[in-house]
C-alpha positions as a Markdown table, in Angstrom:
| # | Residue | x | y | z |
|---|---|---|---|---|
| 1 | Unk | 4.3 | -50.2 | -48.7 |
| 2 | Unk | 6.7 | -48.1 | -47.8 |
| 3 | Unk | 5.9 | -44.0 | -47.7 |
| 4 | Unk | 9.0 | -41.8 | -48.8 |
| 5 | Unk | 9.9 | -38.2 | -49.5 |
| 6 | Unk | 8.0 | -38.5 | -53.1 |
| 7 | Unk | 4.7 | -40.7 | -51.8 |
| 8 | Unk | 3.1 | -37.6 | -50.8 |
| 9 | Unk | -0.1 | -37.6 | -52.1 |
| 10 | Unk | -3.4 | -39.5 | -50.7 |
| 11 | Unk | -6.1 | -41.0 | -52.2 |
| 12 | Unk | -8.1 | -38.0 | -52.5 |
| 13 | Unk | -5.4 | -36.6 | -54.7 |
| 14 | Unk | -4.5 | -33.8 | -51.8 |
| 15 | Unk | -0.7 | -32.7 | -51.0 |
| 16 | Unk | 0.1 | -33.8 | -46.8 |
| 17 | Unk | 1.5 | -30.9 | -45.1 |
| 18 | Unk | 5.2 | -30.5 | -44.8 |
| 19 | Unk | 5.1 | -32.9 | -47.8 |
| 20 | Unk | 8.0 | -31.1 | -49.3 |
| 21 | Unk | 9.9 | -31.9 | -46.8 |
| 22 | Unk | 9.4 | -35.3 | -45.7 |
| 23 | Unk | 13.0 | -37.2 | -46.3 |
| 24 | Unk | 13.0 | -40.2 | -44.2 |
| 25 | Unk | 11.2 | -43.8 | -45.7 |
| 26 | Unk | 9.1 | -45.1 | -42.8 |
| 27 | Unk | 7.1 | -48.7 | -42.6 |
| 28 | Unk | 3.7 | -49.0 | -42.5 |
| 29 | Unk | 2.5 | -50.1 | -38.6 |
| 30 | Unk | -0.4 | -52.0 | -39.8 |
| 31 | Unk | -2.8 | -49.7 | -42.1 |
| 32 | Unk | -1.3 | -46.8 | -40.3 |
| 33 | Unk | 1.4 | -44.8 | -42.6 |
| 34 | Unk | 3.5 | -42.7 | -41.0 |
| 35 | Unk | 5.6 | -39.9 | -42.7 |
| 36 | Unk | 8.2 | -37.8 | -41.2 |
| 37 | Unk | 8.0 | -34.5 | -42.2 |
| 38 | Unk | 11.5 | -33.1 | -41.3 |
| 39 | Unk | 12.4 | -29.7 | -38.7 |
| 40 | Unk | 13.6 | -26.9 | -40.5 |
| 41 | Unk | 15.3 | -23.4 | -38.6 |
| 42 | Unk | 12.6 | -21.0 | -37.0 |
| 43 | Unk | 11.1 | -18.8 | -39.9 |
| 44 | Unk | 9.0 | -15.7 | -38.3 |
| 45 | Unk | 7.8 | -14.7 | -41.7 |
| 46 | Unk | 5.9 | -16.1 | -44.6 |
| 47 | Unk | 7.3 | -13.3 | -47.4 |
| 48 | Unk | 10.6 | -13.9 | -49.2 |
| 49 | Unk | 12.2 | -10.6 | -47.5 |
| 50 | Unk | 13.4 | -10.9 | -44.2 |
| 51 | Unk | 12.2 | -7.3 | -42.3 |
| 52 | Unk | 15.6 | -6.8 | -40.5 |
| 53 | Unk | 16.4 | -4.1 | -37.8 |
| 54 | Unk | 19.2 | -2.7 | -35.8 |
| 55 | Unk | 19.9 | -1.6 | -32.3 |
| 56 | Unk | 22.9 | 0.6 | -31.1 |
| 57 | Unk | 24.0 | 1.8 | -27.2 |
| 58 | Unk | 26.4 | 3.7 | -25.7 |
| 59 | Unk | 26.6 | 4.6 | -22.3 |
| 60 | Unk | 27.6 | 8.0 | -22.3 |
| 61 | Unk | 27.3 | 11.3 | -24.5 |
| 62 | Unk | 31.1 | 11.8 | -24.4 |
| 63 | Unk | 32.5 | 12.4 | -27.8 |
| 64 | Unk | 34.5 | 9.1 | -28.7 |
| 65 | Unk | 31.4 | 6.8 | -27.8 |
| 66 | Unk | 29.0 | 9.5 | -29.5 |
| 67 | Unk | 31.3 | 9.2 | -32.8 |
| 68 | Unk | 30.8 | 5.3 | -32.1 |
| 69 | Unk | 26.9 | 5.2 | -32.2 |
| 70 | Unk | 27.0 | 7.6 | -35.1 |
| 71 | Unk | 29.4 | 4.6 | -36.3 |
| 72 | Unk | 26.8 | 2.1 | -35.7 |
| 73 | Unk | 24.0 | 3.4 | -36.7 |
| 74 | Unk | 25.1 | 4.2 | -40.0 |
| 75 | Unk | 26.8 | 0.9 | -40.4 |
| 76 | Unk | 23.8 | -1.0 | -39.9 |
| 77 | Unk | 21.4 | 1.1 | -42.3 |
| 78 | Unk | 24.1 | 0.5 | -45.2 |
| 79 | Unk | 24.5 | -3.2 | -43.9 |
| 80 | Unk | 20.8 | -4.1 | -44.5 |
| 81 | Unk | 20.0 | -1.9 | -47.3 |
| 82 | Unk | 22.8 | -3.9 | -49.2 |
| 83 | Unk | 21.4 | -7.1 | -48.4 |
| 84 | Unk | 19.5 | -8.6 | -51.1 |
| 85 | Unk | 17.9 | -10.9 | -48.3 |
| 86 | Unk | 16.3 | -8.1 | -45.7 |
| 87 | Unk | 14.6 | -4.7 | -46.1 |
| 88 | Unk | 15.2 | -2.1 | -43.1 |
| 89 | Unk | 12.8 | -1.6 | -40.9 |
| 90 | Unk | 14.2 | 0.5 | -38.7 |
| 91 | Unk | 17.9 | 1.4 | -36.9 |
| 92 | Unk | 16.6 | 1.9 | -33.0 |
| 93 | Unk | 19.0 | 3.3 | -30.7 |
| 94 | Unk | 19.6 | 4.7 | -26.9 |
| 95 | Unk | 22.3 | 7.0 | -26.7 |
| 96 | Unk | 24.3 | 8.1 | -23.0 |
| 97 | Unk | 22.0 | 5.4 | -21.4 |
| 98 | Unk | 23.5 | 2.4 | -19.0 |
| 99 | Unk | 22.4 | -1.2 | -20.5 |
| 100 | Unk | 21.7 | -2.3 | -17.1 |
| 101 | Unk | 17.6 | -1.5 | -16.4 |
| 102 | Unk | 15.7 | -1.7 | -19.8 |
| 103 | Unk | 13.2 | 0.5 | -18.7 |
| 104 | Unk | 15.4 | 3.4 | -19.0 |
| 105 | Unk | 15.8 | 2.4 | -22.6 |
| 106 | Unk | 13.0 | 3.7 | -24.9 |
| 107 | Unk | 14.4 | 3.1 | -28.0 |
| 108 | Unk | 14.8 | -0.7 | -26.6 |
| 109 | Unk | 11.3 | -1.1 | -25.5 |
| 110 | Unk | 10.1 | 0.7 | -28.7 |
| 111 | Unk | 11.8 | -2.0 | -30.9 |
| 112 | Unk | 10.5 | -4.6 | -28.2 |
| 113 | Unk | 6.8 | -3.9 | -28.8 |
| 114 | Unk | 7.5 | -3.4 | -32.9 |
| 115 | Unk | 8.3 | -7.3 | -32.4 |
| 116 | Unk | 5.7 | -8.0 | -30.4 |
| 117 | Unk | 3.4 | -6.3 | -33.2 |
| 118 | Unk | 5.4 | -8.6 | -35.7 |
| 119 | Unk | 7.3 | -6.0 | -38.0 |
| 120 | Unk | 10.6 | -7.6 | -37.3 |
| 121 | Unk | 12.0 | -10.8 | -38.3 |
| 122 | Unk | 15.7 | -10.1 | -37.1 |
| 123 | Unk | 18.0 | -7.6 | -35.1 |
| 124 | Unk | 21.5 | -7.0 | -35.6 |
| 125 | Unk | 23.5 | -5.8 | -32.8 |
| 126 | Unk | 27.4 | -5.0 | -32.6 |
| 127 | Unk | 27.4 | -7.1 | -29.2 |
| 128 | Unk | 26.0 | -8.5 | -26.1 |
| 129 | Unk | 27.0 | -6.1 | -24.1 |
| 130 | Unk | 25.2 | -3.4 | -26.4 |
| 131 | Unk | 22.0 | -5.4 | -26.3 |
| 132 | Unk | 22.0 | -5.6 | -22.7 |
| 133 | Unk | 24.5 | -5.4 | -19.4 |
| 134 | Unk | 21.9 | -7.2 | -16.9 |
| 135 | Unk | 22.4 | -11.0 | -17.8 |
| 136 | Unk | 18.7 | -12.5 | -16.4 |
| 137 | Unk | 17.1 | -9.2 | -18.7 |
| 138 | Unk | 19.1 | -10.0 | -21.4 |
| 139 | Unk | 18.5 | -13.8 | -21.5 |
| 140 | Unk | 14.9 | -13.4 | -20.3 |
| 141 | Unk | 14.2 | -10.6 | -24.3 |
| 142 | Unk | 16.3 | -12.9 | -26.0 |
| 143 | Unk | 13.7 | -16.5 | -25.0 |
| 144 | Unk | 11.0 | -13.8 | -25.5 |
| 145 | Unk | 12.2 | -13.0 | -29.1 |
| 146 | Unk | 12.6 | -16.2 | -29.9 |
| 147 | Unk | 9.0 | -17.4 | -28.8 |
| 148 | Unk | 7.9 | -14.9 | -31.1 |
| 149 | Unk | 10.6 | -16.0 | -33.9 |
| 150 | Unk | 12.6 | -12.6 | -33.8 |
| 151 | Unk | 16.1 | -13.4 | -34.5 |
| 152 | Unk | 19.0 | -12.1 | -32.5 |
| 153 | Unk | 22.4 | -12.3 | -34.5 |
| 154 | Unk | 25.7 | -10.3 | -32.7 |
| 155 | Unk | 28.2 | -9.3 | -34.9 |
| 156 | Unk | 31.1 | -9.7 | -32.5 |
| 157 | Unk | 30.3 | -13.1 | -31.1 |
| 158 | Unk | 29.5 | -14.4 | -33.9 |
| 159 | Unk | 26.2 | -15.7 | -32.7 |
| 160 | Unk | 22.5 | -16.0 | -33.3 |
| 161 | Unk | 19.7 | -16.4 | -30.7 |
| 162 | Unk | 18.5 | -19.1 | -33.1 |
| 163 | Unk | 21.6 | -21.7 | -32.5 |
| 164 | Unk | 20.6 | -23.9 | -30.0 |
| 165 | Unk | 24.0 | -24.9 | -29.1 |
| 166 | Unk | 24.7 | -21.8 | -28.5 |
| 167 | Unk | 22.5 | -21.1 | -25.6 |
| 168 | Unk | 25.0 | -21.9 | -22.9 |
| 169 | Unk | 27.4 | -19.3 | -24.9 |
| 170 | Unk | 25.0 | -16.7 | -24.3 |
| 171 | Unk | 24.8 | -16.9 | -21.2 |
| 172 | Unk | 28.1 | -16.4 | -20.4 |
| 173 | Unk | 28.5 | -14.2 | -22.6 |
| 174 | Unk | 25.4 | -11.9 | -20.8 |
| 175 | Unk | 27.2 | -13.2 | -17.7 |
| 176 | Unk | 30.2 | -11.6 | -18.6 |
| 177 | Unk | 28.7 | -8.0 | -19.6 |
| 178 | Unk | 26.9 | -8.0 | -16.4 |
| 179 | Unk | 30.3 | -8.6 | -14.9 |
| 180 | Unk | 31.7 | -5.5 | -16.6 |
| 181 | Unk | 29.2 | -3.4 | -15.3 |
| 182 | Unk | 30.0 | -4.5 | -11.9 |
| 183 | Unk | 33.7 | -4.0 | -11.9 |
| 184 | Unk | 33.7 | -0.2 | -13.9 |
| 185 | Unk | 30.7 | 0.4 | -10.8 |
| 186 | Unk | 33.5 | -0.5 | -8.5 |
| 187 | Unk | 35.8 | 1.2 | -10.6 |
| 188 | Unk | 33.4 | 4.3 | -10.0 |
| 189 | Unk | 33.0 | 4.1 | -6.4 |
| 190 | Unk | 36.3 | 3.9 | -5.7 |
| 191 | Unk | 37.2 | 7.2 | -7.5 |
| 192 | Unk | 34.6 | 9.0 | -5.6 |
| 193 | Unk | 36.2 | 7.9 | -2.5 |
| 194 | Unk | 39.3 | 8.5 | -3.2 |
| 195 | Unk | 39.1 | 12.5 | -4.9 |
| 196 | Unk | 36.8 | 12.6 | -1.4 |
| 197 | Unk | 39.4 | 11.6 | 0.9 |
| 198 | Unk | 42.0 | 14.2 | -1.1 |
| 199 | Unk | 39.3 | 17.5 | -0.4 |
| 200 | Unk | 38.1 | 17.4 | -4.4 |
| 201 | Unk | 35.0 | 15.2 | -4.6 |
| 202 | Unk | 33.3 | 14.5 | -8.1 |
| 203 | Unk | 30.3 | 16.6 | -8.1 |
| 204 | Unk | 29.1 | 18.8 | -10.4 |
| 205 | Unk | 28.6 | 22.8 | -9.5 |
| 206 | Unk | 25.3 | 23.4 | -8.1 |
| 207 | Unk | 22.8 | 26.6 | -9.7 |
| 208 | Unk | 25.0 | 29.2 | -8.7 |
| 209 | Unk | 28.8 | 27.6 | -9.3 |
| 210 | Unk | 30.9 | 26.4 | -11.7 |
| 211 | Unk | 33.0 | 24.0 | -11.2 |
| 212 | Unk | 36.5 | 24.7 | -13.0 |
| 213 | Unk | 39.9 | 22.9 | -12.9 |
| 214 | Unk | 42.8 | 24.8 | -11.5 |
| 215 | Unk | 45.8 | 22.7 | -13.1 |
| 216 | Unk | 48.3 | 24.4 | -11.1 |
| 217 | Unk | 46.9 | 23.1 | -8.0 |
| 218 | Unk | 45.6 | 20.1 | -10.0 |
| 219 | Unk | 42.4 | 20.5 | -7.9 |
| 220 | Unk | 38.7 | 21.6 | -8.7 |
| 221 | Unk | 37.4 | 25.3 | -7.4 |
| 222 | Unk | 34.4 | 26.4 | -7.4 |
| 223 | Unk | 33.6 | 29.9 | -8.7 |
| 224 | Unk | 30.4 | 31.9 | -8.3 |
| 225 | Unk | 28.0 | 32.2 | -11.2 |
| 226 | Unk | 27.0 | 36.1 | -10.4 |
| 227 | Unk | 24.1 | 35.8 | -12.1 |
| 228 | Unk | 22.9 | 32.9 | -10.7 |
| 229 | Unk | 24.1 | 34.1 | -7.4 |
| 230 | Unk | 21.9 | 36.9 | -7.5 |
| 231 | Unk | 18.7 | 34.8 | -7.7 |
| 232 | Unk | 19.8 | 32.7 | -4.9 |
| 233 | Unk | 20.4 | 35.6 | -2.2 |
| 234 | Unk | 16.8 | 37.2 | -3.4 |
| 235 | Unk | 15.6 | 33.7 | -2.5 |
| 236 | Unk | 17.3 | 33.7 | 1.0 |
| 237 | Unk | 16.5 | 37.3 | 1.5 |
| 238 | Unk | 12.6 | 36.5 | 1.3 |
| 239 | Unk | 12.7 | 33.5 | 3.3 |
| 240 | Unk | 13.8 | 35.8 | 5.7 |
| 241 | Unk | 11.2 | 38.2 | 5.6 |
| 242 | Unk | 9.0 | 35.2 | 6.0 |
| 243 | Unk | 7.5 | 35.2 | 2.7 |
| 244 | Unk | 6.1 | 32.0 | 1.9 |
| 245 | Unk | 8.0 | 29.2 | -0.8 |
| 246 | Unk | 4.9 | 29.3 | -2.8 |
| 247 | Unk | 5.5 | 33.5 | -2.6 |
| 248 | Unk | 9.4 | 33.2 | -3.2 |
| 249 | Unk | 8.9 | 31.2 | -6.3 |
| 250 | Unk | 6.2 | 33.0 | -8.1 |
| 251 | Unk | 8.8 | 36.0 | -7.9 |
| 252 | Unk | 11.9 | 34.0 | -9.7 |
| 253 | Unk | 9.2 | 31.9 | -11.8 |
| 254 | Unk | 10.4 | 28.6 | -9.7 |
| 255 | Unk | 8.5 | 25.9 | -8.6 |
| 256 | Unk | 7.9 | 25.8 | -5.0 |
| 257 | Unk | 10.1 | 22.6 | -4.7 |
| 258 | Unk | 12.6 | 23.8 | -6.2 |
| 259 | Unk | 12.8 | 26.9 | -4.4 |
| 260 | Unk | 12.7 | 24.3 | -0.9 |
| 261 | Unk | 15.6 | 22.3 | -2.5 |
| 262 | Unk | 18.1 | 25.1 | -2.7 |
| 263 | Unk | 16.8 | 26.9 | 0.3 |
| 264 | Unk | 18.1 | 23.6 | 2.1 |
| 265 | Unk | 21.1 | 23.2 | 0.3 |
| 266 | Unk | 24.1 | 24.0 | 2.9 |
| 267 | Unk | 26.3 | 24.4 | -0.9 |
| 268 | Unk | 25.4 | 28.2 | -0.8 |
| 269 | Unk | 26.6 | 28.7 | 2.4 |
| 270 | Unk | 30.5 | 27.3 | 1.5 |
| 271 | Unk | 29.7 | 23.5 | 2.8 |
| 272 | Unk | 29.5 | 20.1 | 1.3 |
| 273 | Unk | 28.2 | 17.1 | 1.8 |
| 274 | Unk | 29.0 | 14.1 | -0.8 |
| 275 | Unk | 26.7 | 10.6 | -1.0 |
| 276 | Unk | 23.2 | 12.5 | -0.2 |
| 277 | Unk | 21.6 | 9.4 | -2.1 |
| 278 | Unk | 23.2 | 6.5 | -3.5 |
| 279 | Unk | 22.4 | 3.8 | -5.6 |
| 280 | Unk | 21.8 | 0.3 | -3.2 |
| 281 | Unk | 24.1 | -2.3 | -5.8 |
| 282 | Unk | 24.9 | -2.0 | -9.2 |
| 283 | Unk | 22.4 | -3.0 | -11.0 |
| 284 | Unk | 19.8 | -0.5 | -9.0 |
| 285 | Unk | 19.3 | 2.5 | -11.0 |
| 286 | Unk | 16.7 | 3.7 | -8.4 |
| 287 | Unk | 18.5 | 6.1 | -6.1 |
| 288 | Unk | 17.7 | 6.3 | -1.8 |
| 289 | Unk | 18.8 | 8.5 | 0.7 |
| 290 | Unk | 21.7 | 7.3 | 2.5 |
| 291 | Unk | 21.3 | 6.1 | 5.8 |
| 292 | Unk | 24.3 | 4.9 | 6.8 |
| 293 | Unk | 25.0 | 2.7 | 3.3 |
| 294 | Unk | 28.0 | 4.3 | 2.6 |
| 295 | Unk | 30.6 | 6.7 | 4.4 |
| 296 | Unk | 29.8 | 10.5 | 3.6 |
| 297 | Unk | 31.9 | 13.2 | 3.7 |
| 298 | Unk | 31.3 | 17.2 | 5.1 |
| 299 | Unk | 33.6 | 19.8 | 4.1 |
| 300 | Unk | 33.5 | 23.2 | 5.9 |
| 301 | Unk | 34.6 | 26.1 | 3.2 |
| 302 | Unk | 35.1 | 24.2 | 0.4 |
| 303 | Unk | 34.1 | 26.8 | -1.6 |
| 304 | Unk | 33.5 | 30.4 | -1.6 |
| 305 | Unk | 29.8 | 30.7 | 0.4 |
| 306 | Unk | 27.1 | 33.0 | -1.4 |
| 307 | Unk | 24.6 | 33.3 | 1.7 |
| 308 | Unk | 26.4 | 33.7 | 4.9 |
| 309 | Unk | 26.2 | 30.6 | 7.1 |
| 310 | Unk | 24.0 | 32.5 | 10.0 |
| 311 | Unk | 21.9 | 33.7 | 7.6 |
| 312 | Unk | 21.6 | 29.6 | 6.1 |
| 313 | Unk | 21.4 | 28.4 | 9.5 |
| 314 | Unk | 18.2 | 30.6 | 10.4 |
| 315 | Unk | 16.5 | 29.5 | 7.2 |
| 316 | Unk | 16.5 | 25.9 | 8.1 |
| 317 | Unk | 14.7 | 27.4 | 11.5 |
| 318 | Unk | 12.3 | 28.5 | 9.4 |
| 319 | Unk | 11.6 | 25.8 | 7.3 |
| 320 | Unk | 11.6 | 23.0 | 10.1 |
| 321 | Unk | 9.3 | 25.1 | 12.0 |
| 322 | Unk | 7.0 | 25.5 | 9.2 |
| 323 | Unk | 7.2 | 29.3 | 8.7 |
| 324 | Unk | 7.6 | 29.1 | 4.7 |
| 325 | Unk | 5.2 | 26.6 | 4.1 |
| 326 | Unk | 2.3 | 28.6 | 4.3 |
| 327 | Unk | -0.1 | 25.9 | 6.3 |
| 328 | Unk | 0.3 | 27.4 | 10.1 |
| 329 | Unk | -1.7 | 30.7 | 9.7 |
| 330 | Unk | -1.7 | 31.4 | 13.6 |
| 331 | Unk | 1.9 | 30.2 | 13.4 |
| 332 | Unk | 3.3 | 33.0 | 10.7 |
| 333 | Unk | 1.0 | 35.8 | 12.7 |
| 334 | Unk | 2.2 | 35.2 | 15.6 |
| 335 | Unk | 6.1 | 35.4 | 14.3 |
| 336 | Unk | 5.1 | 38.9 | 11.9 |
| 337 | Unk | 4.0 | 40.0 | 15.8 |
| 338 | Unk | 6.9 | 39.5 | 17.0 |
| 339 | Unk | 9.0 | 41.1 | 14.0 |
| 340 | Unk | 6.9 | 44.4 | 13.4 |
| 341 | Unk | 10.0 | 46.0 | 11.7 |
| 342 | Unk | 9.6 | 42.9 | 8.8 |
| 343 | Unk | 5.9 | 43.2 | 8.8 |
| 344 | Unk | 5.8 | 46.7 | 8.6 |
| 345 | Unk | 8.5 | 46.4 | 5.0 |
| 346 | Unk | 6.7 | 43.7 | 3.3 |
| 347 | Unk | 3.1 | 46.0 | 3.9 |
| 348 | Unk | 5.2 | 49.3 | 2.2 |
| 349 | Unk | 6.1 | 46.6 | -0.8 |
């Protein structure tokens, strides 16, 4: 006897699993039946409504990409809502964050452990290179969706993490994001080099400047904040009475790392120097100081100086030798002896 897609029931009068979907006849092998009970695509939920969510990026906060996530994210809220098939979960989103280190991405990793919890059944996103720019992380979420049978459909492509035929696609596809990344990186570098090399580097005004574009020179200039100066010769003018960083910052409200930081930053004194820290490769978010990575560049009055360079030059003294940090009693008494003039102001304080 022959078992087929409507012999489905045995002798006990109980349905076989997957009866409903057993299509193929089969022949008996001896008194064993067999039945085939046919594959059917990945469902990660037993309710009729598929809990659908949405993830938007962009890079940057500039004004073109923020109207784009704006774009996005109300796209996809009318998009599901209008689908008799899904009800929204949620629309998760990382704005002016890179796509290549997910752990930057909060929004990401908050959708992440929503799936893991099983409150989503599929994610739309606009494209590959939104869901990720790091190919191994993005194929290495997408397997991990799928185990725990989260779909993955992008719009552009035109493809879901469910096709298996597909697989190789994605792959290139992540492959060719990551390649993106690389090349505007490169892109990147190459600018900073080059605005170096011509005496206006890419760098943002430090506390105390701000950094303004002279278009008749075509050319950045620096120009003093006054009230920011202010704070930062009161912060050089203790130092030099030998007040401690602990003591300078509890008078401007300032950390005492912060009040080390610009103490030891030579911008006040007109100087710069570009590519402190860089980034390793491309896909390291984690900046290190540079030790010979990459070429730096020092510019003597680049701008207009706020603490004369003398006066900057004996502050380093100060700190290398340990004066401001407060640790070396016998060291700071012995140096108030030998400056009785700056002992003698700070006692009449």
């Amino acid at each position: 006897m022959e078992i087929s897609q409507k012999s489905h029931w045995n002798a006990a009068g109980f349905q076989c699993p997957g009866s409903e979907r057993m299509q193929e006849k089969i022949t008996p092998i001896g008194k064993m039946k067999v039945a085939v009970i046919k594959a059917r695509p990945p469902v990660s939920r037993q309710h009729s409504l598929r809990r659908a969510a949405a993830y938007c990026r962009v890079s940057t906060y500039l004004e073109e990409q923020d109207v784009s996530f704006e774009t996005q994210y109300h796209y996809y809220q009318e998009k599901i809502r209008n689908d008799p098939g899904c009800v929204l979960v949620e629309v998760y989103g990382d704005q002016g964050i890179s796509g290549l280190d997910d752990r930057k991405r909060a929004e990401f990793q908050r959708m992440m452990r929503d799936c893991e919890n099983h409150l989503i059944d599929v994610i739309f996103v606009k494209s590959i290179s939104r869901f990720s720019r790091n190919a191994a992380q993005c194929l290495r979420h997408i397997q991990h969706l799928k185990e725990l049978g989260v779909e993955v459909v992008f719009e552009k492509e035109n493809m879901s993490s469910f096709n298996p035929k597909l697989e190789l696609a994605l792959s290139i596809f992540a492959s060719m994001a990551q390649e993106e990344s690389r090349i505007r990186s490169e892109n990147i570098r190459w600018a900073h080099r080059y605005y170096a090399e011509k005496g206006d580097p890419i760098r943002p005004g430090r506390y105390g400047y701000q950094r303004v574009f002279l278009p008749e020179r075509n050319y950045h200039d620096w120009v003093i904040v006054e009230e920011e100066a202010r704070v930062i010769r009161r912060l050089f003018a203790l130092a030099c009475q030998g007040y401690t960083l602990a003591e300078i910052g509890k008078t401007v409200g300032w950390e005492a790392s912060r009040v080390r930081s610009c103490l030891q930053c030579e911008i006040y004194c007109g100087r710069l120097l570009t590519n402190k820290t860089v980034r390793p490769t491309y896909l390291s978010k984690r900046a290190v100081k540079n030790y010979g990575i990459v070429d730096q560049f020092y510019f003597e009055e680049h701008h207009e100086a706020i603490i004369a360079p003398e006066i900057f030059d004996r502050v380093q003294e100060y700190i290398r030798g340990g004066l401001l940090s407060g640790n070396n009693k016998k060291l700071r008494q012995k140096w108030f002896a030998s400056h009785p003039e700056i002992a003698e102001r700070r006692e009449n304080a």
